[in-house]
ROSELO-404460 format. One record per atom (N, C-alpha, C): x, y, z; residue in one letter. Coordinates in steps of 0.1 Angstrom, whole numbers, padded with zeros to 4 digits, always signed. Each point is the difference from the previous one (the first is absolute). Layout:
BEGIN
XYZA
...
***
This chain:
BEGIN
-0038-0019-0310X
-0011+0009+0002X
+0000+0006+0013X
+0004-0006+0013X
-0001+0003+0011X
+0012+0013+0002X
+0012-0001-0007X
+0007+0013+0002X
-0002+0014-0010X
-0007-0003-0010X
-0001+0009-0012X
-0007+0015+0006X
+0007+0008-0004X
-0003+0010+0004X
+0003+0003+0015X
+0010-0008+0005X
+0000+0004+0015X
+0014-0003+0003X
+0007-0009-0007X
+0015-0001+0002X
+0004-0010-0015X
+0016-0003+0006X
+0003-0009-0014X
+0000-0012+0003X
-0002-0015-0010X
-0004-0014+0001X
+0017-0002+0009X
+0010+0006-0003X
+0012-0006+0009X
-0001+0011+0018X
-0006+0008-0001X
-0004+0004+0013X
-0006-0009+0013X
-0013-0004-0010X
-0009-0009+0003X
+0007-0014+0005X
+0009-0004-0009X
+0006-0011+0009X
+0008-0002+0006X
+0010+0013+0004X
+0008+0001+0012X
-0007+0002+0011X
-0014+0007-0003X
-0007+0002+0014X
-0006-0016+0006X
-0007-0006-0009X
-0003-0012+0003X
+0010-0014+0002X
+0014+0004-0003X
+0013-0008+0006X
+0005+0008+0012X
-0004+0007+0002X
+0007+0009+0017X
+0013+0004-0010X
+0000+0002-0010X
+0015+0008+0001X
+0005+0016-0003X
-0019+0009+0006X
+0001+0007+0000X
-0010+0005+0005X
-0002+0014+0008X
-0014+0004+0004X
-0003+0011-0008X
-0011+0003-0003X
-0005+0014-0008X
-0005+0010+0011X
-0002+0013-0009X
-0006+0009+0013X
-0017-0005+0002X
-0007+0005+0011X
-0011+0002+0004X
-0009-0002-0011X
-0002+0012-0011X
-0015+0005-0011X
+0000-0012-0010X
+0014-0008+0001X
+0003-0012-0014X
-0007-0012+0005X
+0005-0002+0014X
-0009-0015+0005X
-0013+0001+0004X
-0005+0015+0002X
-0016-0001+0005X
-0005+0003-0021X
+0006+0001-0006X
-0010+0002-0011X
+0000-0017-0004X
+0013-0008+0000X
-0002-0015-0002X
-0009-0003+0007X
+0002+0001+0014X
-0011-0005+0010X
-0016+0002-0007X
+0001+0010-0004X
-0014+0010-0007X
-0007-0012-0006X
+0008-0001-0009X
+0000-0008-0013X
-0003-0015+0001X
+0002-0001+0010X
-0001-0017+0004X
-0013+0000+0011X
-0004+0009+0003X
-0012+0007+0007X
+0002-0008+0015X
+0011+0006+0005X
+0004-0004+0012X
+0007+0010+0010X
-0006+0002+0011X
+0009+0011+0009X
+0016-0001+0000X
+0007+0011+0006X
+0019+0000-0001X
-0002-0003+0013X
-0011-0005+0006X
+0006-0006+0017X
+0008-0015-0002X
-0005-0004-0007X
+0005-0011-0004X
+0015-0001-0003X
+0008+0010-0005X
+0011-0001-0003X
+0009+0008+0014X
-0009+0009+0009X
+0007+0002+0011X
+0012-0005+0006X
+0010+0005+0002X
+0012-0001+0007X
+0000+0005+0011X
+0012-0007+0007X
+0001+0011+0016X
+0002+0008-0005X
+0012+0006-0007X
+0008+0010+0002X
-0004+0008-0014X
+0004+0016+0000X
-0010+0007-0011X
+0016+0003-0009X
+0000-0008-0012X
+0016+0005-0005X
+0004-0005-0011X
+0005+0003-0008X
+0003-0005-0015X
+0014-0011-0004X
+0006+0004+0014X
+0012-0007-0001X
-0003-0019+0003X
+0004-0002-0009X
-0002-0020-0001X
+0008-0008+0013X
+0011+0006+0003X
+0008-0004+0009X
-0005+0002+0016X
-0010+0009-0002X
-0004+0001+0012X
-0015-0007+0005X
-0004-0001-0014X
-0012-0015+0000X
+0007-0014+0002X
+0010-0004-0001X
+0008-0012+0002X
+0004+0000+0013X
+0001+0009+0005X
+0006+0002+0013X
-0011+0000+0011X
-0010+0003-0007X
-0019+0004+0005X
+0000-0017+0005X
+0002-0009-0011X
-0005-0018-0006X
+0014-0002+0016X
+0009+0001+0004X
+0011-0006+0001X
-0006+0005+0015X
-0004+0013+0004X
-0005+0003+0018X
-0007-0002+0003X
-0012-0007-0007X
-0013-0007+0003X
+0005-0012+0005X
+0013-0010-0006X
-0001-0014+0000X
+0007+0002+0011X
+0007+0011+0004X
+0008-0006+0012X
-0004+0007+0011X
-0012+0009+0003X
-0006+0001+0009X
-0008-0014+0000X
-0007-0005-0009X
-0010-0012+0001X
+0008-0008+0010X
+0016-0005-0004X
+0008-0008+0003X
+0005+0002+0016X
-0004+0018+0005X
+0004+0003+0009X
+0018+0000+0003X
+0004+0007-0014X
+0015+0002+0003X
+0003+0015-0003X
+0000+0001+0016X
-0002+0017+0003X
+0015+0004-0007X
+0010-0005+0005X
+0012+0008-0006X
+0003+0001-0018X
-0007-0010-0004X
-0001+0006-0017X
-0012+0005+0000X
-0009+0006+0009X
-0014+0010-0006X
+0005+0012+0003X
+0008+0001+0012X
+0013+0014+0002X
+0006+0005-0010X
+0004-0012-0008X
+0011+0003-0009X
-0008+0006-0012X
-0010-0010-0005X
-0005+0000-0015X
-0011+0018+0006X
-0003+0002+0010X
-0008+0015-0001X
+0008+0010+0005X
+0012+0000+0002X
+0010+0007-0001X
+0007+0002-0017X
+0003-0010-0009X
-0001+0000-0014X
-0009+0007-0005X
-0013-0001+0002X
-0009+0011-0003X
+0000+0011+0003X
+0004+0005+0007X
+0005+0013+0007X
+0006+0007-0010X
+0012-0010+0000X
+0012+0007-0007X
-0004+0002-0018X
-0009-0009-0003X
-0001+0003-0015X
-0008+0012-0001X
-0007+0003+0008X
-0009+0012+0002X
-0015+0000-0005X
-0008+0001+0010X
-0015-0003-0001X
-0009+0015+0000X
-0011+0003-0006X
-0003+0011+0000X
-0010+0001+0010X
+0002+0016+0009X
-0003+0001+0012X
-0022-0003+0003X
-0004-0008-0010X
-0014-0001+0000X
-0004-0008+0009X
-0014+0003+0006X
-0001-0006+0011X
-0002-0015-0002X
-0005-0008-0009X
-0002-0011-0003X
+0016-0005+0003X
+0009+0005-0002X
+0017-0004+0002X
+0000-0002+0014X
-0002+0011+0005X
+0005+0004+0016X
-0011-0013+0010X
-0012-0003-0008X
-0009-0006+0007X
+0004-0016-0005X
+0009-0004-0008X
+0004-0013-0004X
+0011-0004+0009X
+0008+0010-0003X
+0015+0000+0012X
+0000-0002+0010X
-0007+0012+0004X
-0005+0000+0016X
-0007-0013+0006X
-0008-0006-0008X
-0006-0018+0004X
+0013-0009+0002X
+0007-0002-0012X
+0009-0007-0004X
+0011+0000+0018X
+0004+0013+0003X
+0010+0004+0011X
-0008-0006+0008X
-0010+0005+0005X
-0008-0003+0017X
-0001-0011+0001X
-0005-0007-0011X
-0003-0018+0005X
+0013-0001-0005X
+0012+0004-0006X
+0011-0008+0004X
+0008+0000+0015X
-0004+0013+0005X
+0006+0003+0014X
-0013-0007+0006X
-0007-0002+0000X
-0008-0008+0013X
+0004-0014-0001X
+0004-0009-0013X
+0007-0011+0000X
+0009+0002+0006X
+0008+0006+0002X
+0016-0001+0007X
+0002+0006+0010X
-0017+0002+0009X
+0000+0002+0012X
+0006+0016+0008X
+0000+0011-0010X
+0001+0012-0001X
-0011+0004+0000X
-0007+0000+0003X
-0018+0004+0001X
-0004-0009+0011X
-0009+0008+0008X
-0012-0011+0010X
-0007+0002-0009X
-0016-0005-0002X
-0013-0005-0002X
-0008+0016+0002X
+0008+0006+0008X
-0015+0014+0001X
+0012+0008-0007X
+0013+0002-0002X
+0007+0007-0013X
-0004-0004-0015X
+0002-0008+0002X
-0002-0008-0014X
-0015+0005-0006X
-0012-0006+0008X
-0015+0004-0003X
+0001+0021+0000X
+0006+0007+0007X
+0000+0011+0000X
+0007+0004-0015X
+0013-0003-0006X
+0003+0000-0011X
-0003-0007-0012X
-0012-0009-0001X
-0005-0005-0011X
-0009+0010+0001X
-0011+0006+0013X
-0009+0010-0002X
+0006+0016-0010X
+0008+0000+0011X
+0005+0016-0013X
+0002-0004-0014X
+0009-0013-0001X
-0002-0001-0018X
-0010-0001-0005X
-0008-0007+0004X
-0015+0002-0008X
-0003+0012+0000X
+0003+0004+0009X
-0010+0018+0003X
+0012+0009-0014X
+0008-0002-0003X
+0009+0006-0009X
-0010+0004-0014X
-0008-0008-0002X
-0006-0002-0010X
-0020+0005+0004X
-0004-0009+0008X
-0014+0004+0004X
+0002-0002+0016X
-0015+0006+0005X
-0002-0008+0015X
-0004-0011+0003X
+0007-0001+0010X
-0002-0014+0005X
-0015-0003+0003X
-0009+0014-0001X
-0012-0001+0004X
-0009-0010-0008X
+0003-0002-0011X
-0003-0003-0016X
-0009-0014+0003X
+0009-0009+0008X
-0006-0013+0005X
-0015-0001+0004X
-0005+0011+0007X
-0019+0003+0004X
-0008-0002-0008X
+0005+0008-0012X
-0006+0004-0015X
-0003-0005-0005X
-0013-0003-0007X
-0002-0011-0008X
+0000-0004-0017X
+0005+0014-0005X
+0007-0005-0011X
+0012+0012-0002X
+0010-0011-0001X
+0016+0010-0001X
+0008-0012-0009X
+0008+0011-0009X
+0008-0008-0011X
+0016+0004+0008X
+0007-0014+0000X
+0014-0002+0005X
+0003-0005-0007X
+0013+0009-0005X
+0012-0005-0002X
+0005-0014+0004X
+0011-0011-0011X
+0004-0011+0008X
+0011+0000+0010X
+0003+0015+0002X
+0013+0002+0009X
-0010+0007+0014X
-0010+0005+0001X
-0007+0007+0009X
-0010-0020+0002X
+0000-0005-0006X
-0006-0012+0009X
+0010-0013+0003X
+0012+0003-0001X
+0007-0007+0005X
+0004+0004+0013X
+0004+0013-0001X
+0000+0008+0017X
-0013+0001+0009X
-0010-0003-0006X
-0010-0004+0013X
+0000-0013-0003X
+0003-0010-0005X
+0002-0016+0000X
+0012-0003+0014X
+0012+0008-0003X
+0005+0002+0007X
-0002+0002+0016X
-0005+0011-0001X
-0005+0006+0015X
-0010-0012+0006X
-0013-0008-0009X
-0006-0010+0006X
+0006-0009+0003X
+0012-0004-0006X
+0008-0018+0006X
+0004+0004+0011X
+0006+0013+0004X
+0008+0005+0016X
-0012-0001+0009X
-0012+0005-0003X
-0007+0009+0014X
-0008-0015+0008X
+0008+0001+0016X
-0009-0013+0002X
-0015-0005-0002X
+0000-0010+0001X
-0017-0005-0002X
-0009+0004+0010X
+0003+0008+0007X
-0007-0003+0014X
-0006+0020-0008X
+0005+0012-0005X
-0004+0009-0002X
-0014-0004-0009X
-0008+0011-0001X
-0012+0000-0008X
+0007+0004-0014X
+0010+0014-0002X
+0004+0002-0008X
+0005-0012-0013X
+0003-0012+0006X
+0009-0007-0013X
-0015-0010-0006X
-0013+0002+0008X
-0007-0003-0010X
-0003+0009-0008X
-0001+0014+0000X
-0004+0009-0002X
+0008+0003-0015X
+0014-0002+0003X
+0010-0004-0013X
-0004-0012-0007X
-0003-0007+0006X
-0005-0015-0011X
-0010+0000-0007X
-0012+0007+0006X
-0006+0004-0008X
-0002+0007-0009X
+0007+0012+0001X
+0007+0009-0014X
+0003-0006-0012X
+0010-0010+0009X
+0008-0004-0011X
-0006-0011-0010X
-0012-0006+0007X
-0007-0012-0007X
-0007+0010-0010X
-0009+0013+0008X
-0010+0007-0011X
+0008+0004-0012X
+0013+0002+0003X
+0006+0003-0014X
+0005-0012-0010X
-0003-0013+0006X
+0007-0009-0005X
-0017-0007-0008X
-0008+0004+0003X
-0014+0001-0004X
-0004+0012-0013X
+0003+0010+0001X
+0001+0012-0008X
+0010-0007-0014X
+0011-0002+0007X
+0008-0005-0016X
-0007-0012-0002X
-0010-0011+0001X
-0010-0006-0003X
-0010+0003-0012X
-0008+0008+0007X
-0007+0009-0007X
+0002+0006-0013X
+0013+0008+0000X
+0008+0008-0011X
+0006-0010-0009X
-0002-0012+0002X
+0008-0015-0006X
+0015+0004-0002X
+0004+0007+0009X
+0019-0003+0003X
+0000-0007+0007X
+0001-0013-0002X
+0000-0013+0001X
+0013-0005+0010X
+0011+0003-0009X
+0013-0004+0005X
+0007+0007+0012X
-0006+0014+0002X
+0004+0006+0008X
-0006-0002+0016X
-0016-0006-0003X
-0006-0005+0011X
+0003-0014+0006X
+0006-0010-0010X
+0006-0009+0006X
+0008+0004+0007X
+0011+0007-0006X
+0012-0003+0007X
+0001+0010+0015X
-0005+0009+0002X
-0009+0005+0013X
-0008-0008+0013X
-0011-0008-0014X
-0003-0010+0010X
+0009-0014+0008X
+0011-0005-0009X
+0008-0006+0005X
+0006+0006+0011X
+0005+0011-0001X
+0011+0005+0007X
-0011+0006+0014X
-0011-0003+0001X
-0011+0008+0009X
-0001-0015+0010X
-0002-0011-0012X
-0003-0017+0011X
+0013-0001+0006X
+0012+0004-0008X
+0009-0008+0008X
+0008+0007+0015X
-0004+0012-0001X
+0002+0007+0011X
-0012+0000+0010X
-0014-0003-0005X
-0009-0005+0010X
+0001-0009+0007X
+0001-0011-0005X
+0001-0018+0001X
+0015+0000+0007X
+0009+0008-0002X
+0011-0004+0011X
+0002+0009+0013X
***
């Protein structure tokens, strides 16, 4: 019932095994249908190709792991498969590179906060944070997650980020995206608390 009228039952389960992505209008009408936002299914990267969603899973783990020379490698393979020039791309990339070069010591602390500012700004202003109700992207709140772990404690500004980042982690409360506010909030204590 959930694909009828919107794709076929063997569609349906290659999308739900990863062993394929659909375009855009296919997953937001499932999404529809299950009466759930497509932020949920959000990816970094904006693109149909599977190989470059595995490659997405493979530069997360080894930035987490902090192994800059395969995050070089695996977003240089992305390169080469070819990514379409949308800003959601350029503003995934662009994270991915900067905190790799500030791990490996190719960045000071005021380069690094200077170029997580312009990526965010690729997409909105950085002004956004004042505001009291603004919808982000999970790639536009990871670059100001970002920007808060760098800026010392001692500025006014990184409460000023924390608290952004909590009201939004409050808002997906509210809206009961549930999963998405945990994992925010986790990622919000563990950079606070250390």
């Amino acid at each position: 019932q959930l694909c009828e009228g919107i794709c076929s039952v063997k569609t349906l389960r290659r999308i739900e095994h990863e062993h394929t992505t659909s375009h855009m209008p296919i997953i937001a009408e499932l999404f529809s249908r299950l009466n759930m936002t497509t932020e949920y299914q959000c990816l970094e990267l904006v693109t149909d190709n599977t190989d470059i969603h595995k490659l997405i899973e493979e530069l997360k783990a080894s930035s987490n792991m902090h192994q800059t020379d395969t995050v070089d490698s695996i977003l240089q393979q992305i390169k080469c498969l070819g990514i379409s020039d949308e800003a959601a791309n350029k503003q995934a990339i662009g994270r991915f590179s900067m905190l790799n070069e500030f791990k490996k010591g190719n960045l000071t602390k005021e380069q690094y906060l200077c170029a997580m500012k312009g990526i965010v700004e690729i997409t909105i202003p950085l002004s956004v944070i004042s505001e009291e109700e603004t919808y982000l992207t999970n790639e536009e709140l990871l670059c100001i997650l970002n920007i808060s772990i760098e800026i010392d404690d001692k500025e006014t500004s990184k409460t000023q980020y924390i608290n952004f980042l909590t009201k939004q982690c409050e808002a997906l409360v509210l809206n009961a995206d549930i999963a998405p506010y945990i994992s925010l909030y986790e990622i919000i204590i563990a950079h606070v608390g250390s």
